[in-house]
C-alpha positions as a Python dict, from the first residue, in 0.01 Angstrom:
ca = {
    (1, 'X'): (0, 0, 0),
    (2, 'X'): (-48, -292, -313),
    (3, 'X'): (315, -318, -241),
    (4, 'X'): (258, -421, 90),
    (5, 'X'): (-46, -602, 70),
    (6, 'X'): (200, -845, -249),
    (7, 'X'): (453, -913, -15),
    (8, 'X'): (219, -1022, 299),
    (9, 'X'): (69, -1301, 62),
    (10, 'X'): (420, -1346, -46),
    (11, 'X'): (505, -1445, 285),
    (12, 'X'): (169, -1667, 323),
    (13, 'X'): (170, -1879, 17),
    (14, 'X'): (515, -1913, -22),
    (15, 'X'): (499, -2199, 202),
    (16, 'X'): (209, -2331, 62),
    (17, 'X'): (370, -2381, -312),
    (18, 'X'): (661, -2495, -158),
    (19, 'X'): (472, -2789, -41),
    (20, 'X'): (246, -2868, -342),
    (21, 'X'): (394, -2933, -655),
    (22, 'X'): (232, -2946, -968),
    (23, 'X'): (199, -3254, -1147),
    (24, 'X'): (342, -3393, -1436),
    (25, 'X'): (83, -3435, -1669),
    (26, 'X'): (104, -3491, -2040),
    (27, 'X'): (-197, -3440, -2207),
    (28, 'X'): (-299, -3414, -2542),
    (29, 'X'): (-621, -3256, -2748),
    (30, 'X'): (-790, -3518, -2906),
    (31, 'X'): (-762, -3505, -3297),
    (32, 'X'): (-1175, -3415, -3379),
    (33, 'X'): (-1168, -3104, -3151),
    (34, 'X'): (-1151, -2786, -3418),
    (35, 'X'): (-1156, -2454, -3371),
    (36, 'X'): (-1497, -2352, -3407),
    (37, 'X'): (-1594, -2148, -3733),
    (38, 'X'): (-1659, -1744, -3736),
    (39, 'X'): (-2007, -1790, -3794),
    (40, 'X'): (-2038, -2107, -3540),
    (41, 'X'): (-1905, -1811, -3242),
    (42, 'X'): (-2158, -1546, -3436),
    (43, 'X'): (-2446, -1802, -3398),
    (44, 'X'): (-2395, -1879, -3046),
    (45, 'X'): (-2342, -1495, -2930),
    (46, 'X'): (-2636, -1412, -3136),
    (47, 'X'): (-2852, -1712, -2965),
    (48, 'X'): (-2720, -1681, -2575),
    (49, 'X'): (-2842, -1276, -2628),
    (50, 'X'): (-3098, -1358, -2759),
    (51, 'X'): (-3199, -1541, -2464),
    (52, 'X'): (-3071, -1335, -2188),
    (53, 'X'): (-3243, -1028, -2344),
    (54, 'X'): (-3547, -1279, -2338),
    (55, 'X'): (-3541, -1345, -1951),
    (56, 'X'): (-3536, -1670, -2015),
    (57, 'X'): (-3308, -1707, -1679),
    (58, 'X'): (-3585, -1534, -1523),
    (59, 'X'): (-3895, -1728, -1653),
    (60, 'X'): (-3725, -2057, -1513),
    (61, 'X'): (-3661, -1896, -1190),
    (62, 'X'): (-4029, -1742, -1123),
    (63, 'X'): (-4192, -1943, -1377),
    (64, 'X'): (-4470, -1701, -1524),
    (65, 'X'): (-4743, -1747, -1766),
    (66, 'X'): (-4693, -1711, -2162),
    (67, 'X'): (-4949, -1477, -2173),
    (68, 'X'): (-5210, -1342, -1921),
    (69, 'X'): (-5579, -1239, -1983),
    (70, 'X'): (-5852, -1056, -1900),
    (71, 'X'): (-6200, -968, -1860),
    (72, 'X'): (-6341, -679, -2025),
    (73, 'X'): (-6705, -534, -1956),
    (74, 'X'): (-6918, -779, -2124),
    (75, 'X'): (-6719, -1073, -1954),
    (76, 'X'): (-6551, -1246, -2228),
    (77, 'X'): (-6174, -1320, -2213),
    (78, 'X'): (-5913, -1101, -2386),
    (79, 'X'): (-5515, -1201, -2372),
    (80, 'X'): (-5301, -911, -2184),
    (81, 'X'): (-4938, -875, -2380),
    (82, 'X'): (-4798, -684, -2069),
    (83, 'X'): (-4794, -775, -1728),
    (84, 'X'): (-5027, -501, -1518),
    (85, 'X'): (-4913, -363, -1187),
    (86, 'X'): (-4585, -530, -1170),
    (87, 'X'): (-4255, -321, -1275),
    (88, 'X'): (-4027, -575, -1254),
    (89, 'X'): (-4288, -903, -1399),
    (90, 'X'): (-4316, -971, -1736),
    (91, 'X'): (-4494, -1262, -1929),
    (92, 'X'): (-4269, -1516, -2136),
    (93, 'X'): (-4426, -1400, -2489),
    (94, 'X'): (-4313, -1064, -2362),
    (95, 'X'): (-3959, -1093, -2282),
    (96, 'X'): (-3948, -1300, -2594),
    (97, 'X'): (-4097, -998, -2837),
    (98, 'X'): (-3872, -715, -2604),
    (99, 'X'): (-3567, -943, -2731),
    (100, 'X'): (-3652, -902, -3074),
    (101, 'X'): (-3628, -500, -3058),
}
């Protein structure tokens, strides 16, 4: 069946690279590009989960608060770590201390 399904695009795009042709090009890295250091490629790994643990792509999206708050019996303020009621909502302090675990 793969074997099948290889030769039917054979038969499609063969035409198709007939016609193009790749160009010539001739280019060269530039002289100050390196190859990155072991602990550059640690840092960034370490950083980008770090911030996709975080939910950092989600706090853009939905844009929550830091932190939320609340009012207790006697009507003064107190700051809520967790977001009540919603499953999948969090608060930005919150995915930021779940990505430190």
């Amino acid at each position: 069946l793969i074997h099948f399904y290889q030769r039917a695009m054979d038969l499609i795009l063969k035409p198709i690279f007939n016609i193009l042709t790749v160009p010539d090009l001739k280019i060269k890295k530039p002289s100050w590009i390196t190859t990155p250091s072991p602990w550059t490629i640690f840092t960034f790994v370490l950083l980008s989960y770090f911030l996709v643990t975080g939910g950092i792509i989600y706090d853009v999206i939905v844009e929550p608060p830091s932190v939320g708050s609340t009012t207790d019996e006697h009507g003064h303020q107190r700051p809520v770590a967790f977001m009540p009621y919603r499953v999948n909502g969090q608060y930005i302090m919150e995915g930021l201390a779940s990505s430190f675990m």
